[in-house]
C-alpha positions in Angstrom: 39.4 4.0 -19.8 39.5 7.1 -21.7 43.0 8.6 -22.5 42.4 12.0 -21.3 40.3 12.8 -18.3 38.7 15.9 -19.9 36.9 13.6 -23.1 33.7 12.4 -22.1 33.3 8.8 -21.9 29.5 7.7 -23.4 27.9 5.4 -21.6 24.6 2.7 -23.5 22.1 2.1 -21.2 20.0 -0.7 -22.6 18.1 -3.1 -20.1 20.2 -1.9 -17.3 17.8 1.0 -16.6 19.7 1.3 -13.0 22.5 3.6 -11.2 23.7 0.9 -8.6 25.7 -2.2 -9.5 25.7 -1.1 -13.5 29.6 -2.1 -14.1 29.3 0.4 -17.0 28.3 3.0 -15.7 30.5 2.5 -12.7 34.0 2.1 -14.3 33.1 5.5 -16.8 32.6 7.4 -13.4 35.8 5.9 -11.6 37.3 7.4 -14.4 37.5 11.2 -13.3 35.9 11.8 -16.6 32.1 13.6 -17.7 29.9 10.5 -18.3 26.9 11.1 -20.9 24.8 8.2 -20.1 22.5 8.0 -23.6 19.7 5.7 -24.2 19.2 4.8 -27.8 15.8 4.5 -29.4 16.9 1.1 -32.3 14.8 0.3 -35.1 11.9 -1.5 -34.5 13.2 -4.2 -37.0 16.4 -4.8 -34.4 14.3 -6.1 -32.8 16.3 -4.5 -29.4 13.7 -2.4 -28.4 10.3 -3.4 -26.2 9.1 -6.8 -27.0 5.6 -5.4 -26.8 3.5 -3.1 -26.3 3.0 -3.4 -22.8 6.4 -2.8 -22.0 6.3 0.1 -23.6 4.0 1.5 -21.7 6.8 0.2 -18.9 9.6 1.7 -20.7 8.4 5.0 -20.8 7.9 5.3 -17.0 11.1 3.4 -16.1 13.4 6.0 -18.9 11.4 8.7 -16.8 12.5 7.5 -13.2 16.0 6.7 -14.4 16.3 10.5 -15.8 15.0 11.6 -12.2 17.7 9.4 -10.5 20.9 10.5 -13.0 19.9 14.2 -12.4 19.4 13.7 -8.8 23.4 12.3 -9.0 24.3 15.8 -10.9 24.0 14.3 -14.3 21.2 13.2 -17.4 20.8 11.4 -20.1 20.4 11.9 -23.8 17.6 10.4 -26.0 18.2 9.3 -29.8 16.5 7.1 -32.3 18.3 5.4 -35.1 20.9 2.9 -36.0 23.5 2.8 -32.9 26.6 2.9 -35.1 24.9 6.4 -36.3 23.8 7.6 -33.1 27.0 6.7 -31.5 28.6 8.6 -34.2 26.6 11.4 -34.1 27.3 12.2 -30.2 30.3 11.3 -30.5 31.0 14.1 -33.1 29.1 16.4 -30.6 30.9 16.1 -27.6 34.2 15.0 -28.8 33.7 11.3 -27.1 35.8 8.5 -28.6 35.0 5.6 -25.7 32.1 3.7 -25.2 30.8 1.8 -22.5 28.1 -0.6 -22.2 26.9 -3.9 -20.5 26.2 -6.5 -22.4 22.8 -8.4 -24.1 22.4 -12.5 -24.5 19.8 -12.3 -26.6 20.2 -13.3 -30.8 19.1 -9.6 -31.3 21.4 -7.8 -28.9 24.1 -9.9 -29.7 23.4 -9.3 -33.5 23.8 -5.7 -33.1 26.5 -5.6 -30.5 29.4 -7.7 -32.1 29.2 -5.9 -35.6 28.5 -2.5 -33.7 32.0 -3.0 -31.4 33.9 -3.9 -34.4 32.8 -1.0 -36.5 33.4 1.1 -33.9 37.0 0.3 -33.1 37.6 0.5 -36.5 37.0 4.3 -36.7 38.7 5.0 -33.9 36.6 4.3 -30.1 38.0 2.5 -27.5 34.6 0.5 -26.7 34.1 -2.2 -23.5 31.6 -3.9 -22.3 30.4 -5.6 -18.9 28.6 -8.1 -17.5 25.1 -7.6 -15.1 22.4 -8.8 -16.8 22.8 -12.5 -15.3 24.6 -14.1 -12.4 26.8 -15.8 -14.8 28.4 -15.2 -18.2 26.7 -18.1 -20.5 29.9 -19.1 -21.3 30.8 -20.2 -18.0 28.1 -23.1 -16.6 28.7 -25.8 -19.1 28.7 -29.5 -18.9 31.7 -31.6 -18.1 31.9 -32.6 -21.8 32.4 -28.4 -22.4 28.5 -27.9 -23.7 25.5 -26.4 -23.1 23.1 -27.6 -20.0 20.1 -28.8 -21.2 18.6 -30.2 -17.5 18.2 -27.4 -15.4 18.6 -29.6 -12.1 22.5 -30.7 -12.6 22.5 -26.5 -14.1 21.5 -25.6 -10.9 24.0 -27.6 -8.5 27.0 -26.1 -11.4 25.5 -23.0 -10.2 25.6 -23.2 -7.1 28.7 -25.5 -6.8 30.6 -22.4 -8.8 30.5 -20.4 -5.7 28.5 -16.8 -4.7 28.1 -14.9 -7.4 30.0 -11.0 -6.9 28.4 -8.7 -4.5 26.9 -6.1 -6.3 28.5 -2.4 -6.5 27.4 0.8 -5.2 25.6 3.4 -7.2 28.8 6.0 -8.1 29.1 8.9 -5.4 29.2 11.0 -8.3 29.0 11.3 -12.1 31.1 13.6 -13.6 28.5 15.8 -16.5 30.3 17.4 -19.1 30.6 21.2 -19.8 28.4 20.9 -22.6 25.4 18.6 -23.0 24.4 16.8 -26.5 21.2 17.4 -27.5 18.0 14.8 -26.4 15.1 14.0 -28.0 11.9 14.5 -25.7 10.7 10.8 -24.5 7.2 11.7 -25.4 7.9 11.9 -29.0 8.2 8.2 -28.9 4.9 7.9 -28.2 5.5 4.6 -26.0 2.3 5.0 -23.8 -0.9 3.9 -25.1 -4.2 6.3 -26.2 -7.4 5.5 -27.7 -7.9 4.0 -25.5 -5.7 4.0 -22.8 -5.6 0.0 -22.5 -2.8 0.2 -19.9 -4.5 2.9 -17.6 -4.8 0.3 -15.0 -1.6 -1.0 -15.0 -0.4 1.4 -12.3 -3.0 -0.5 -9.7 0.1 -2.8 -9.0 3.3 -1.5 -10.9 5.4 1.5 -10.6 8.2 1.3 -13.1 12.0 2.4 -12.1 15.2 1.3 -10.1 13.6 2.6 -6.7 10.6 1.1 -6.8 12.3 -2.1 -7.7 14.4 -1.5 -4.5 11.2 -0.9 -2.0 9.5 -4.2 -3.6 12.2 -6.5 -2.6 12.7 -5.4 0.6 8.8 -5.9 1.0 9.3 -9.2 0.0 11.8 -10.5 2.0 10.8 -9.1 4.8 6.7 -10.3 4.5 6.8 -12.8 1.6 10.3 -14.6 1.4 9.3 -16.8 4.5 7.0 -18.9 3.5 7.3 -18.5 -0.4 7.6 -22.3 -1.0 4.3 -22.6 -0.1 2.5 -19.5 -1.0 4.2 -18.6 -4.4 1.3 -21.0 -6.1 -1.4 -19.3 -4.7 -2.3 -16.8 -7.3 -5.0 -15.3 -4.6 -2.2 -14.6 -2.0 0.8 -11.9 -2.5 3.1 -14.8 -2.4 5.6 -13.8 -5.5 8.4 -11.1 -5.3 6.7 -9.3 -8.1 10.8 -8.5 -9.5 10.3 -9.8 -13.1 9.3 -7.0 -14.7 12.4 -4.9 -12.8 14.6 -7.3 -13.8 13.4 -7.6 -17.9 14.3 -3.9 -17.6 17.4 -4.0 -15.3 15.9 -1.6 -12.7 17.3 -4.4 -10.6 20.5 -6.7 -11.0 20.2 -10.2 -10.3 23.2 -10.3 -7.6 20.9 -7.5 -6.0 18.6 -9.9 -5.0 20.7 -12.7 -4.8 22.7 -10.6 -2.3 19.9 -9.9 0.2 18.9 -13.5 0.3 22.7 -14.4 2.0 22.5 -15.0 5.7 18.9 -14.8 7.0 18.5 -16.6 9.9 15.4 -16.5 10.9 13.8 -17.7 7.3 13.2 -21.3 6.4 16.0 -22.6 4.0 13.6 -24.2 2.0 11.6 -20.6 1.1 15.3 -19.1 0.1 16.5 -22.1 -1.9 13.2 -22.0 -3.6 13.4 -18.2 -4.5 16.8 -18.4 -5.6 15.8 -21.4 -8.2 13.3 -18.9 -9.7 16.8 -16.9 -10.7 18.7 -20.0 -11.6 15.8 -20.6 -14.0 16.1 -17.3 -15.5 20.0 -17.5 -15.8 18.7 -21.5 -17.6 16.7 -19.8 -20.2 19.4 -17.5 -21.2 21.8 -20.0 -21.0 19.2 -21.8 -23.3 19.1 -19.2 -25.4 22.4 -18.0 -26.1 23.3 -21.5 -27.0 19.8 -21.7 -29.5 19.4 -18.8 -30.6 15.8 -19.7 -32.3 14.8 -20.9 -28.8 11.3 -18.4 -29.4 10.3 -19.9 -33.1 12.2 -23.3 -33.1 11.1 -26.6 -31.3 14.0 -28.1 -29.6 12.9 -31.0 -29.8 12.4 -31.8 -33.8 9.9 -34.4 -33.3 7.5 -31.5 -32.6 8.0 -30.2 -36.2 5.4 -32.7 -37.1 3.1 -32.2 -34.5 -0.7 -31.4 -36.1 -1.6 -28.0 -34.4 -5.4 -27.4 -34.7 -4.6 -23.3 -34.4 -8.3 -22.2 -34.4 -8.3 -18.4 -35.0 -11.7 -18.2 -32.9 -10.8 -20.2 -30.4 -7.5 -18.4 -30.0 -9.3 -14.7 -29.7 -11.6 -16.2 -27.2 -8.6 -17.5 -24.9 -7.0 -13.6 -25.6 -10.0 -12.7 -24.3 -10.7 -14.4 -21.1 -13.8 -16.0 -22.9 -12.9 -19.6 -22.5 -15.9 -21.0 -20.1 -13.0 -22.1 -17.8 -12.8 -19.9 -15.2 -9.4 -20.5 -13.9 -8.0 -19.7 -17.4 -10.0 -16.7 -18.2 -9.1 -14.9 -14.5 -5.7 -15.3 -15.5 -6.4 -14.0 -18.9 -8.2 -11.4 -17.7 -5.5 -10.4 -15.0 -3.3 -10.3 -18.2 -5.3 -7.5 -20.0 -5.9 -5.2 -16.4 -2.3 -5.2 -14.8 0.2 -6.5 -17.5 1.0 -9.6 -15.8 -0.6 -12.9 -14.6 0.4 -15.2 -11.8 3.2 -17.3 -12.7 1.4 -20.7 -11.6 -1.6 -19.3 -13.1 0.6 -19.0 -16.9 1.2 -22.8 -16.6 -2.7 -23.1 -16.7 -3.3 -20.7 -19.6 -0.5 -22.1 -21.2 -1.6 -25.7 -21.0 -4.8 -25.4 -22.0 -3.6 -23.4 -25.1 -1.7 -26.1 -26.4 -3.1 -29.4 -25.0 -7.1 -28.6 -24.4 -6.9 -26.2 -28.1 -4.3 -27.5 -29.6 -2.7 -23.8 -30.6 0.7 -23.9 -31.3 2.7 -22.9 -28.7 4.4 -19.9 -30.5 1.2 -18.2 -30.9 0.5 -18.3 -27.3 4.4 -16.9 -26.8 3.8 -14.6 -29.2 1.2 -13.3 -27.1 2.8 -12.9 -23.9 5.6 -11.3 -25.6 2.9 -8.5 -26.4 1.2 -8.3 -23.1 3.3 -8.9 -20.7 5.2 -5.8 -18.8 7.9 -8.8 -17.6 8.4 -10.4 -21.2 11.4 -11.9 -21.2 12.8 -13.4 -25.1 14.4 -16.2 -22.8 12.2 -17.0 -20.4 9.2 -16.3 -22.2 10.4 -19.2 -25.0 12.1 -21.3 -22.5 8.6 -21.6 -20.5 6.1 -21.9 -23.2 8.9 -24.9 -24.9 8.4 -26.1 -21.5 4.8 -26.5 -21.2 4.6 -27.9 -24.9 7.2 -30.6 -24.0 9.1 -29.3 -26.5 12.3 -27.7 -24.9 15.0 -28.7 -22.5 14.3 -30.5 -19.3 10.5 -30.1 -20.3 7.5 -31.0 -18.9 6.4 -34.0 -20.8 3.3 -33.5 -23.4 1.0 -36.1 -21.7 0.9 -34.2 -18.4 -2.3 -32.5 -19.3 -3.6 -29.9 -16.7 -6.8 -30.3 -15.8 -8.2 -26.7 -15.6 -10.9 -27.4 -13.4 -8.7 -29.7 -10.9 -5.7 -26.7 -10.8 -8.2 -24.3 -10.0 -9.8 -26.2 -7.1 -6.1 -26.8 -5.9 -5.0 -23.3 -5.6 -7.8 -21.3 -5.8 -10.1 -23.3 -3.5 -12.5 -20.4 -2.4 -12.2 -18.6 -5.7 -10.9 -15.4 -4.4 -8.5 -15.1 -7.9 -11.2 -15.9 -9.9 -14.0 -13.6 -8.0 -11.3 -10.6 -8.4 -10.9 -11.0 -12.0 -14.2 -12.6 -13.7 -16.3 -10.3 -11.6 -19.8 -11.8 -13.4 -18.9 -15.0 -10.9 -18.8 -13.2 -7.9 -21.8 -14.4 -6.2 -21.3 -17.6 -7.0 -20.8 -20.8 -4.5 -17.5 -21.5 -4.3 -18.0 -25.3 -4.6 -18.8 -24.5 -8.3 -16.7 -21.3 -8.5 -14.2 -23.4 -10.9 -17.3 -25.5 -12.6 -20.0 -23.3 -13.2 -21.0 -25.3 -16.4 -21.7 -28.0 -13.4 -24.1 -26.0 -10.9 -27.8 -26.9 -10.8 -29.8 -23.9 -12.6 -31.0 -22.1 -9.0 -27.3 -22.3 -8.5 -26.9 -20.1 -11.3 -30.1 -18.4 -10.7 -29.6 -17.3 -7.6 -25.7 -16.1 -8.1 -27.3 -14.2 -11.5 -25.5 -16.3 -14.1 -26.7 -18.0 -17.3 -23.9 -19.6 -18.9 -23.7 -18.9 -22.4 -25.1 -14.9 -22.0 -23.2 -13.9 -18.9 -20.7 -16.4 -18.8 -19.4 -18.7 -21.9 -19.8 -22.5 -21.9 -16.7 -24.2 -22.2 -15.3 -23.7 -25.5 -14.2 -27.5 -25.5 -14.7 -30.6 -23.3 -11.6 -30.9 -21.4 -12.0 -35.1 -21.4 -12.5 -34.8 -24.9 -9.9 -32.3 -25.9 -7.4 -34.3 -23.2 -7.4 -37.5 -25.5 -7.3 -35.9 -28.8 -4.2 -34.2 -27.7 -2.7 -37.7 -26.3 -3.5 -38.6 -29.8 -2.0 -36.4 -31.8 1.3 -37.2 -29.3 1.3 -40.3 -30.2 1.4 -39.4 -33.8 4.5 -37.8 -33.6 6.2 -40.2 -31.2 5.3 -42.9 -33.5 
């Protein structure tokens, strides 16, 4: 705590963009003390700022709403870019600070600036702490019996829940102390996060509306019209089956004991829909735990053998998957979905992500790469945990020679087509019997639903039969 009530007490947001259960944030304002909650703009090669450019078109909205709710609360924030140890410095010099809160990162990049930062810090002088938030558990504290790292999520997950309910989350401060004189902030729009010429993201507010309040209305919807049931529907990319938090938590709008909290006790909903929910956390707290433990979980197979797997890494056939262009409609809704709104149904990224690596044989970090840039809820450990996971490649993975058929997982969960129809439009009028096999229907088929494949609609860019045993092939190479 800071030694004398009257000193403000600077408080980091970083992806913790929230007022209510923010442990930093919370202990500064038990403190008596003004709080100047900054937000620091790192350099790009920190690699702590937005993993894409998506997100920071998601950014910029949720830095807005959080200003909104701190003022609301009697208080602000202050925008900087630079190094934090200068920015730090530099308010510090301003407003006569000399503590520093801040909760803490897992990932190699946060943690890379963090530990040095602290240190240097201390050294001239601040009283720094930091806090926990960001997961359910510290990294450090779910390890085998032997004192290591989990690398099964199933045994992860009964640690997890054998260790007991997490900490109910804290309440948003009654008040936050601002200090008699206010640093100077740099104006968000001078970042330039948002997007012009063009405007690629303009229809990314269809479904998302960045910041901690809006992250607080879309759970509630959830559990009150979505949580029962979720076992079920949350693999039908057509229905609103998913909570739709991931992008509020990559951003900390919302806490992960938030919505672990509000899944405790509920009656009248199937135990099965709640234990399934709360594995999609556990998963997430996994692929940090995956992370922190390997730190080059994004660019690195963990398992070796795939060093000398032969990756085919066609640059057309890569910018034609991008695109949505594949000839597989499944695949190119959920690419498409990708480009309009930010996001893609998570069943629907197994697909995408399968037929990347297995039917095209692209390396998997490409595809990663990818999300990383598109998605509004990229994630540095569950985005590389997930794509490892689909290559076959990473802990507890799915193994290699379980090859989706696209076709086959589109007929599953997307039996009438409605995903498809929403988002490759040019397929609207077709028969849903063919909706997933248009390369299939007889020509009046086509004819009559206004189609001819290889104009309006791409052929398939590879013969999934074909392209299935040339990657069981190249498998065997490696495990040979």
């Amino acid at each position: 705590m800071s030694a004398n009530p009257t000193t403000p007490i600077l408080v980091w947001f970083r992806r913790d963009l929230r007022l209510q259960d923010n442990q930093a944030l919370a202990t500064a304002a038990q403190t008596g003390g003004p709080v100047i909650p900054i937000y620091i703009n790192e350099p790009e090669e920190s690699g702590n700022g937005p993993l894409g450019g998506a997100q920071r078109w998601w950014l910029h909205h949720s830095l807005q709403a959080l200003r909104a709710s701190l003022r609301a609360h009697g208080s602000d924030f202050i925008l900087r870019t630079g190094a934090p140890l200068d920015v730090i410095a530099e308010i510090a010099r301003e407003s006569g600070a000399t503590t520093v809160f801040w909760n803490r990162r897992y990932d190699p990049s946060g943690i890379g600036t963090d530990a040095p930062l602290k240190k240097a810090l201390v050294e001239r002088g601040f009283t720094v702490s930091s806090f926990a938030g960001q997961l359910l558990h510290e990294p450090t504290r779910l390890l085998t019996k032997g004192g290591g790292p989990y690398r099964v999520f199933t045994p992860f997950w009964r640690a997890l829940e054998a260790s007991g309910e997490p900490a109910a989350p804290i309440e948003t401060p009654e008040m936050i102390r601002a200090p008699v004189r206010w640093p100077a902030s740099e104006e968000l729009e001078r970042w330039k996060l948002l997007p012009t010429r063009p405007d690629w993201a303009s229809t990314f507010a269809e479904i998302w509306t960045p910041g901690e309040q809006a992250a607080a209305e879309r759970l509630h919807k959830f559990v009150e019209h979505a949580l029962a049931g979720y076992k079920a529907e949350r693999d039908v990319p057509a229905a609103q089956g998913t909570s739709m938090l991931s992008a509020h938590l990559a951003f900390g709008e919302i806490s992960p004991a938030q919505i672990w909290q509000v899944t405790r006790g509920l009656t009248e909903t199937p135990v099965d829909d709640v234990v399934t929910f709360r594995k999609e956390l556990a998963w997430r707290e996994f692929s940090y735990n995956l992370l922190f433990h390997n730190p080059d979980l994004g660019r690195q197979n963990l398992d070796r053998r795939f060093d000398g797997f032969r990756w085919l890494d066609n640059d057309e056939q890569f910018h034609r998957w991008t695109r949505g262009l594949t000839g597989y409609p499944i695949v190119d809704a959920g690419m498409r979905q990708l480009w309009r709104h930010g996001y893609m149904h998570n069943r629907v990224r197994m697909i995408v992500a399968s037929f990347l690596i297995k039917d095209l044989l692209i390396d998997w970090r490409r595809g990663e790469a990818w999300f990383r840039d598109t998605l509004v809820d990229a994630d540095p450990a569950s985005n590389a945990a997930s794509w490892q996971w689909v290559a076959g490649s990473g802990a507890d993975a799915s193994p290699f020679f379980r090859i989706f058929n696209p076709v086959l997982q589109g007929e599953k969960f997307d039996p009438e087509g409605l995903y498809v129809k929403r988002f490759v439009p040019e397929l609207a009028d077709l028969e849903a019997r063919y909706i997933h096999r248009p390369f299939s229907a007889p020509s009046a088929v086509l004819a009559a639903a206004g189609i001819e494949l290889g104009v309006s609609y791409p052929t398939p860019i590879v013969d999934h039969a074909f392209a299935r045993d040339r990657a069981l092939a190249a498998f065997q190479e490696i495990r040979t």
